[in-house]
VMD Tcl script that draws the C-alpha trace (Angstrom):
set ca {
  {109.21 92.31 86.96}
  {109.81 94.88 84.41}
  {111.25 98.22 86.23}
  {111.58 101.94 84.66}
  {114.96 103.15 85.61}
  {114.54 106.56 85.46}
  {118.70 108.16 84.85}
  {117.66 111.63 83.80}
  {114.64 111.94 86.37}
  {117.87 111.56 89.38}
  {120.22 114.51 87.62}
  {119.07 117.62 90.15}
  {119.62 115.29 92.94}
  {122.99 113.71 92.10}
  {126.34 115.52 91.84}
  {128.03 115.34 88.45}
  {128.14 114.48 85.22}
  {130.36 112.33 85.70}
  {128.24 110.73 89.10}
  {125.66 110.44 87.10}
  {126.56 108.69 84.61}
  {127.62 105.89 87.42}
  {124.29 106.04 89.00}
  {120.95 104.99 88.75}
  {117.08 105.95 90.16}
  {114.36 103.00 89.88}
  {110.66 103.34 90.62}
  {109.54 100.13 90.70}
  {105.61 98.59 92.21}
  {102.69 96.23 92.10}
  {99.27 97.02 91.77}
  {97.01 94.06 92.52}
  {92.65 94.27 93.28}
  {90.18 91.22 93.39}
  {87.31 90.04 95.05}
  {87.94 87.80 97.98}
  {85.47 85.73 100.27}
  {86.31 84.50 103.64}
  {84.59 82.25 105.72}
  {84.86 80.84 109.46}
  {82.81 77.69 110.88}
  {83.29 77.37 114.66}
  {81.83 74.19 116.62}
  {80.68 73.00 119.56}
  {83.31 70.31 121.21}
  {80.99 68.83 123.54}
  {79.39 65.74 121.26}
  {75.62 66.27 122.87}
  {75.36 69.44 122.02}
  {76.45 69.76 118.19}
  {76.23 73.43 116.69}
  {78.23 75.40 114.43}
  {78.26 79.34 114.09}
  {79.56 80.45 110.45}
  {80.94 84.00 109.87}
  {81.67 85.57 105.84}
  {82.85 88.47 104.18}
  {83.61 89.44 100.64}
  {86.06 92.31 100.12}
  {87.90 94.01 97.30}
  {91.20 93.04 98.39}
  {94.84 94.71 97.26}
  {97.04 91.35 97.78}
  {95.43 88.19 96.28}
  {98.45 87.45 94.16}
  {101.00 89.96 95.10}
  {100.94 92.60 97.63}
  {100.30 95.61 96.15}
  {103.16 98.38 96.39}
  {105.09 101.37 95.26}
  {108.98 101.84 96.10}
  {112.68 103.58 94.95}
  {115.90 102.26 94.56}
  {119.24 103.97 94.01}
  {122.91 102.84 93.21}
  {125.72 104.28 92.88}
  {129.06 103.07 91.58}
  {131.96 104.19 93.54}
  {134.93 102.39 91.71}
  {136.82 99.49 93.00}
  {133.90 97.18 92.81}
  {132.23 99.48 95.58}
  {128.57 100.41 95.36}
  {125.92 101.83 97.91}
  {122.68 101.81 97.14}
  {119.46 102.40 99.00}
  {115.95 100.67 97.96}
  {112.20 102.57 100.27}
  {109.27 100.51 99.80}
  {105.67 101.80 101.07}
  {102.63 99.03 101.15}
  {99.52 100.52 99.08}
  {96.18 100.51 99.78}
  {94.47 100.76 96.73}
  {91.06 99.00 97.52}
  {90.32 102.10 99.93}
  {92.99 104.99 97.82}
  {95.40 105.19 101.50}
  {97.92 106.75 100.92}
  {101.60 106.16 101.67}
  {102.05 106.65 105.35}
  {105.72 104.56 105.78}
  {108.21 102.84 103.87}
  {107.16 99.38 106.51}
  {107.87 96.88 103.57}
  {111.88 97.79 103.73}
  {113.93 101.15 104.24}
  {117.72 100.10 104.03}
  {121.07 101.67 102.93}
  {123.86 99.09 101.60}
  {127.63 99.33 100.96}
  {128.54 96.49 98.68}
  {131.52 94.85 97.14}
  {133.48 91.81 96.81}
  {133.06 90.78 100.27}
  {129.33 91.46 100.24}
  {126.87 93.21 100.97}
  {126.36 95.27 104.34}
  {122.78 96.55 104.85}
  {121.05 98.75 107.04}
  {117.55 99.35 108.02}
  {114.00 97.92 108.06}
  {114.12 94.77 106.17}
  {112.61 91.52 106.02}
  {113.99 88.65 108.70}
  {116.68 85.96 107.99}
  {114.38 83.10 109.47}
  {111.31 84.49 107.35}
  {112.89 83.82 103.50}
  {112.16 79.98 104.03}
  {108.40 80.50 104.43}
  {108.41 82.45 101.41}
  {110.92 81.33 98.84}
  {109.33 77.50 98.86}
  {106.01 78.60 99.13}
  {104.17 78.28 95.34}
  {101.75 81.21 96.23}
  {104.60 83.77 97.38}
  {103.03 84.18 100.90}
  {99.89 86.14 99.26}
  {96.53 85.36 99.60}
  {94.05 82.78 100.32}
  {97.09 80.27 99.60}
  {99.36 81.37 101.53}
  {102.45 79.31 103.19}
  {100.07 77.81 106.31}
  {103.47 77.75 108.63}
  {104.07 81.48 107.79}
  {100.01 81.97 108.87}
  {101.04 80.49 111.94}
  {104.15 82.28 112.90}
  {102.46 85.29 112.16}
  {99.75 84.64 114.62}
  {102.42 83.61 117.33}
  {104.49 86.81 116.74}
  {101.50 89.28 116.79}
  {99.33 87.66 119.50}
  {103.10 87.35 121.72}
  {103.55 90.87 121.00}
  {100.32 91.60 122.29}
  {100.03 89.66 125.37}
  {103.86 90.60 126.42}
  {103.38 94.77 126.03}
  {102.06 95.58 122.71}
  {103.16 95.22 118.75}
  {106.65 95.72 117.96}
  {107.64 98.88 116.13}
  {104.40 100.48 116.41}
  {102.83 97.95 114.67}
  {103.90 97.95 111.39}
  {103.77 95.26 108.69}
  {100.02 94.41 110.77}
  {102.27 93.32 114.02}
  {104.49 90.62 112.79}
  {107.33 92.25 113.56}
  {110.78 90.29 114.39}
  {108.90 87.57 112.14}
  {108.19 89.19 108.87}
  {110.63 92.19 109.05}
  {112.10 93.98 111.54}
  {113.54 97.27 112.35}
  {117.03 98.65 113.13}
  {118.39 95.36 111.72}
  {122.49 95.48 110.79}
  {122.86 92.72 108.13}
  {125.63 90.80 106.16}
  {125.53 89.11 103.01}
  {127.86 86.92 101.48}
  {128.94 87.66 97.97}
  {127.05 85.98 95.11}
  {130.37 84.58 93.43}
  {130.30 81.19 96.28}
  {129.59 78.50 93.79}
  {126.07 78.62 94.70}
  {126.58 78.88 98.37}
  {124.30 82.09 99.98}
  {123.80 83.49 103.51}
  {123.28 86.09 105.78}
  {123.51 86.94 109.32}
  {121.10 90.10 111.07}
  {120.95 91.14 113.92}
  {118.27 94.32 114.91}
  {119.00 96.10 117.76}
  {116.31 96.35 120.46}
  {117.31 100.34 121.19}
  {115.80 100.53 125.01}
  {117.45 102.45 127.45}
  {119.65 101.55 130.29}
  {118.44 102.88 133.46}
  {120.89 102.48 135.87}
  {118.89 101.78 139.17}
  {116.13 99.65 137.50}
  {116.98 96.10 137.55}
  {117.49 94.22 134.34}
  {117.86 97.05 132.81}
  {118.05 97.46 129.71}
  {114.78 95.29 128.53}
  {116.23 93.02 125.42}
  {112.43 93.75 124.03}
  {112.16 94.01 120.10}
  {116.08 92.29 119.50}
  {116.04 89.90 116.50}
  {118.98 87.83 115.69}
  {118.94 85.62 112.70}
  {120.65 83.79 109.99}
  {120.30 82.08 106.38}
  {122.44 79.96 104.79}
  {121.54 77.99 101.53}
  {122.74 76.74 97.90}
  {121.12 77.63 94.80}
  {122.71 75.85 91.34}
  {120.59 75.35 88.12}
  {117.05 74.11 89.17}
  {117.72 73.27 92.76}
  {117.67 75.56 95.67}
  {117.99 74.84 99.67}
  {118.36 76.67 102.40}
  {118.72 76.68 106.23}
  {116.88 79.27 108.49}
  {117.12 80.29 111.70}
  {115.85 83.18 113.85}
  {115.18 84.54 117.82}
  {113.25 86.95 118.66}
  {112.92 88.85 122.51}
  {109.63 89.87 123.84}
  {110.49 90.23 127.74}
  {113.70 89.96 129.38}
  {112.96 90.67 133.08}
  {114.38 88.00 135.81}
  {110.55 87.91 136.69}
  {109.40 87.06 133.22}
  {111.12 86.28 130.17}
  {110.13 85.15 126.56}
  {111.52 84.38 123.43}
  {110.64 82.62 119.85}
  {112.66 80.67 118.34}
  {112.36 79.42 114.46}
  {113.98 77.21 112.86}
  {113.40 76.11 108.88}
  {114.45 73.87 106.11}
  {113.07 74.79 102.63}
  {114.28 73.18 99.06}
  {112.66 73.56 95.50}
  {113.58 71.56 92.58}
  {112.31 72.80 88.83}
  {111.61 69.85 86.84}
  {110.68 72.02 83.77}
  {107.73 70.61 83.44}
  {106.72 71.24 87.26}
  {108.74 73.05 90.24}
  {108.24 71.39 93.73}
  {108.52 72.78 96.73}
  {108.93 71.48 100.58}
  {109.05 72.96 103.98}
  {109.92 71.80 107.54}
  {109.33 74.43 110.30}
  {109.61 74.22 113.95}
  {108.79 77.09 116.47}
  {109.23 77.33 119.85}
  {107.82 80.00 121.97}
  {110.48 79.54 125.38}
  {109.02 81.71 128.57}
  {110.14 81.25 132.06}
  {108.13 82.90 134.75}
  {108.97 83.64 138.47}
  {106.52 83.35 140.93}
  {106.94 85.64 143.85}
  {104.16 84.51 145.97}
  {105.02 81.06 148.26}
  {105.50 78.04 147.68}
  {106.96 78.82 144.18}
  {109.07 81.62 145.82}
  {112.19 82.20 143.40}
  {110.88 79.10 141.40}
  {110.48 79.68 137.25}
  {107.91 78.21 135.61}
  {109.16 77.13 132.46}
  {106.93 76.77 129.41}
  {107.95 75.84 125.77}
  {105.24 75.74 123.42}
  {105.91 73.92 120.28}
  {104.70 74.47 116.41}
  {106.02 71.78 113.98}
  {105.19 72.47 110.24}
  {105.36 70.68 107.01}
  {104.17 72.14 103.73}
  {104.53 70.96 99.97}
  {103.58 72.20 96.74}
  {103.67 72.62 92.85}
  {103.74 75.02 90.70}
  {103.05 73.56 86.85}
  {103.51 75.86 83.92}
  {100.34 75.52 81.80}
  {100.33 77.35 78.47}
  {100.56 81.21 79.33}
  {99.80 80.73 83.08}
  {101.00 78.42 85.87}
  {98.85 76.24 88.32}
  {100.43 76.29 91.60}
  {98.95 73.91 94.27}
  {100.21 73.06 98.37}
  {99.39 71.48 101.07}
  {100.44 71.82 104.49}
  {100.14 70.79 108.37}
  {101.18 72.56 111.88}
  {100.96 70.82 114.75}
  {100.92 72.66 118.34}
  {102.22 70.82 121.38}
  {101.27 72.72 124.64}
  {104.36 73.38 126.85}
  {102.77 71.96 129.85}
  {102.27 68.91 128.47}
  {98.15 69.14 129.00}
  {96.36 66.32 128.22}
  {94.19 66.60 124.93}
  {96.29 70.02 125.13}
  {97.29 70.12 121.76}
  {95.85 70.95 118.44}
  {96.49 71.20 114.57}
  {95.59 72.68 111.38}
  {95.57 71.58 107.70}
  {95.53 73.67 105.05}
  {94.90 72.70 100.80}
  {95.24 75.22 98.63}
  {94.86 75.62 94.68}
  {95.23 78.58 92.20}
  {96.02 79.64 88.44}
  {97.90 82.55 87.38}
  {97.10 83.31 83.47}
  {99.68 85.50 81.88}
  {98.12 88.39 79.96}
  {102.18 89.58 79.37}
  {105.01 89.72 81.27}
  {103.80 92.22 83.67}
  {100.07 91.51 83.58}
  {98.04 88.64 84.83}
  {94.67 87.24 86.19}
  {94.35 84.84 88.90}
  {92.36 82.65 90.92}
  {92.77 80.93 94.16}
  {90.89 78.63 96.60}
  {91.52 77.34 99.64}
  {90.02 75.48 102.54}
  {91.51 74.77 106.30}
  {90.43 72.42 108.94}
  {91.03 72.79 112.69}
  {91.11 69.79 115.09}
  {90.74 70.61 118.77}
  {90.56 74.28 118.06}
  {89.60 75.22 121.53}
  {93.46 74.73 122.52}
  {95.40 77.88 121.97}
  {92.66 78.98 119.18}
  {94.32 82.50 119.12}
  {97.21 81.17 117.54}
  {95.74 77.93 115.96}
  {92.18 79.45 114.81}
  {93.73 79.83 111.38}
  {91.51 81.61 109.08}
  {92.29 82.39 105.08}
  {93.64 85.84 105.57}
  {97.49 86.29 105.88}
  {96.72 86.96 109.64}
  {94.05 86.06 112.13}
  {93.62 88.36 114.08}
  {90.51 90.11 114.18}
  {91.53 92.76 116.13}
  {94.41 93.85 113.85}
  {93.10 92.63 110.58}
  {89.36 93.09 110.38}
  {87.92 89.50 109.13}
  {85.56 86.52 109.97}
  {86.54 85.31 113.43}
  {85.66 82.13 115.28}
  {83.63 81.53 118.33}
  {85.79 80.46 121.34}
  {82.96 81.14 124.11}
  {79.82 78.83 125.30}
  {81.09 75.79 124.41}
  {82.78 76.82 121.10}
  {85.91 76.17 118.98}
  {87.60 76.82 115.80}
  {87.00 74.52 113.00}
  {87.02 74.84 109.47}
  {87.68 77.62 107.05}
  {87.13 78.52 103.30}
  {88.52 81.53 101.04}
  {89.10 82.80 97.53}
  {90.56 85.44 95.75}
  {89.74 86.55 91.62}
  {91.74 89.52 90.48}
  {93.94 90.86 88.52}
  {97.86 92.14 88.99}
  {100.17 94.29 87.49}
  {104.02 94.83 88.09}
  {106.09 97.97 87.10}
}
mol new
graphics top color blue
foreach p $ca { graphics top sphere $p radius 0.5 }
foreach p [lrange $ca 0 end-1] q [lrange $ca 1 end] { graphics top cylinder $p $q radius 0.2 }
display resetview
C-alpha cells in the first residue's frame, strides 16, 4: 500500500525544528464499493415433509476485497534506538457516506526499541492474526476465512446471551475475538532470526464492590499470545487466546482458541493452511435441589481446517480455499452436532499498485443445521447475525434448519 507521509502538514503540531525533522505524520486508507448478493436456503429436517425457504439480497457493499478505511500514524524518533509512535484507524462507510464515529479498527500508543515494542490501546487480538494471515482472501468478503466466520458468530452470539456486546459493540460485536479494548501488549523485536511473538493482555476495567460477592466480574478480560517464524517464503505461527464473559461462582464462561497457520510461496503459487480449535468452557450452578451446589459443566467444541491458494496470474492473482468446522455439543447429545463447508474462489486484477478490480464467489453447505444454528447457520457475510448485521437469515422454526448458502462480490478497491 502506497502511503502519503505528510512531514510539513505535522509542523504546528510538533515542537521543533529539530523534532521535526525526527518525526513523521501518515494518512493512510482504503476505499473499496461493489455489488454483492447473498443468499440463504433453509430446509425442512424431517424427510416427509421436504421444503426449503430461500432468502436474497444485493447490496452495494464497502468491504468485498478490503475493508474500506481512513486512519493516522505518527513516529517520533527519540535517540537511542527509542521511538513512540501512535497509529487511529476509523472503519468507513462509504456505500451509505457515515461518517467517522470511532477509531474501532485500532487506537494504540507504542514505545519501541531494541527490546520491542510495547503497545497500548484498542488493537486487534493475538489469537485472531492466524485466521487472517493464512487466509488467501484477507478475512474480506464473500471468501472469507470460514473458521474466522465461525468464531465471530461464537464471540458475538456469547456476548449476547451472557449480558450484551463487549465494548459497546464495536467492530459489529466480535470483541475479545477480532480486537479488543484496553489491551497492554508486547512485541518481540524483529532482529530474532525470523522468530516473532507477542503476548496481550486487555484489562476487563469492572469495579470491585466490596460486599458483592465475586466481585470484581472478570467480564471483557482477553489474554492472548502469538508466537511464529517467518524466513524467505515460509511463515508459521502459533496462536492462542481466552476470553471472559461471566465470572460469577453461579455462572461462569470462557472461550478459548487455539490456532496453527503456515504459508509457503512457491513463486508460482502461495499455499496456505489452517487448524483451529475453539472451546466455549461454562460451568453453571444450580441452586434449586437435587443439583444444589452442583456445576453443570459444558464445553462446546469447534474444530476447523481451511486451505487455500493464491496464484499470481498476469497483473492479478486468483486466490481460491476451502474449509470445514465441525461443532461437537458439550453434552454429548446424540445427532447433537453439526458442520459447515465452505468453497470459495476469486480474482483480483491489478489496474496499478494501488488500484484493482475483483471478483469473488462462494457457496456454503450446512449439515444438521438445526443444532446450534446461531452459531453454525453460516451465511456469506463476515458475520451472521441478523440482528447485528442486517442480511438473509435462515429459518430455524416449524420444522426448519440451516442449509446452504451462496454469495458474491464485483467491485473495485483503492489503497492510499
Amino acid at each position: 500500500m502506497k502511503k502519503k507521509t505528510l512531514i510539513a502538514a505535522a509542523a504546528t503540531t510538533l515542537a521543533a525544528g529539530g523534532a521535526l525533522a525526527q518525526s513523521s505524520l501518515t494518512l493512510f486508507g482504503v476505499m473499496d464499493a461493489g455489488v454483492s448478493h447473498y443468499r440463504t436456503t433453509s430446509s425442512s429436517y424431517n424427510p416427509l415433509r421436504p421444503a426449503e425457504l430461500r432468502q436474497s439480497q444485493t447490496v452495494l457493499s464497502p468491504s468485498g476485497n478490503a475493508s474500506s478505511r481512513i486512519g493516522f500514524r505518527g513516529t517520533e524518533d527519540l535517540g537511542g534506538g527509542l521511538a513512540a509512535s501512535f497509529w487511529l484507524e476509523a472503519p468507513l462507510s462509504n456505500d451509505t457516506g457515515s461518517g467517522i464515529t470511532n477509531f474501532g479498527r485500532r487506537s494504540t500508543l507504542s514505545l519501541s526499541g531494541p527490546f520491542g515494542e510495547v503497545r497500548l490501546g484498542r488493537d486487534y487480538t493475538a489469537s485472531f492474526w492466524n485466521d487472517a494471515v493464512f487466509d488467501p482472501f484477507s478475512v474480506n468478503g464473500v471468501g472469507t476465512n470460514l473458521i474466522a466466520v465461525v468464531n465471530s458468530n461464537i464471540a458475538a452470539s456469547r456476548a449476547l446471551a451472557t449480558g450484551g456486546l463487549l465494548n459497546g459493540g464495536l467492530s459489529a460485536g466480535t470483541d475479545s475475538y477480532l480486537r479488543t479494548s484496553n489491551a497492554i501488549s508486547y512485541f518481540l523485536p524483529p532482529n530474532l532470526g525470523g522468530f516473532y511473538g507477542q503476548v496481550q493482555y486487555a484489562l476487563h476495567e469492572n469495579t470491585k464492590v466490596s460486599n458483592v460477592p465475586d466481585s470484581p466480574s472478570q467480564r471483557g478480560r482477553y489474554v492472548g499470545g502469538r508466537i511464529g517464524w517467518a524466513s524467505g517464503p515460509a511463515d508459521v505461527a502459533l496462536g492462542y487466546g481466552e476470553s471472559t464473559l461471566a465470572s460469577a461462582a453461579a455462572q461462569s464462561e470462557k472461550i478459548k482458541s487455539l490456532n496453527l497457520g503456515a504459508s509457503y510461496d512457491f513463486g508460482v503459487v502461495k499455499v496456505f493452511g489452517e487448524w483451529s480449535r475453539v472451546r466455549d468452557v461454562r460451568d453453571v450452578r444450580h441452586s434449586a435441589t437435587p443439583f444444589a451446589n452442583r456445576a453443570l459443566h459444558l464445553s462446546d467444541r469447534y474444530d476447523g481446517l481451511m486451505a487455500g491458494v493464491n496464484v499470481p496470474l498476469g497483473a492479478g492473482v486468483v486466490r481460491a480455499s476451502y474449509a470445514r468446522v465441525r461443532f461437537v455439543n458439550g453434552l454429548g447429545l446424540p445427532d447433537g452436532n453439526s458442520s459447515v463447508n465452505k468453497l470459495a474462489l476469486g480474482y483480483v486484477h491489478n489496474l496499478s499498485k494501488r488500484t484493482a478490480l475483483y471478483a469473488s464467489v462462494a457457496r456454503i453447505h450446512i449439515a444438521n443445521g438445526r443444532n446450534n444454528p446461531t452459531v453454525m447457520g453460516v451465511t456469506p457475510l463476515v458475520l451472521s447475525l441478523p440482528a447485528i448485521f442486517p442480511q438473509p437469515a435462515y429459518s430455524t422454526t416449524n420444522g426448519m434448519q440451516p442449509h446452504r448458502a451462496l454469495g458474491y462480490d464485483v467491485g473495485i478497491r483503492m489503497a492510499f
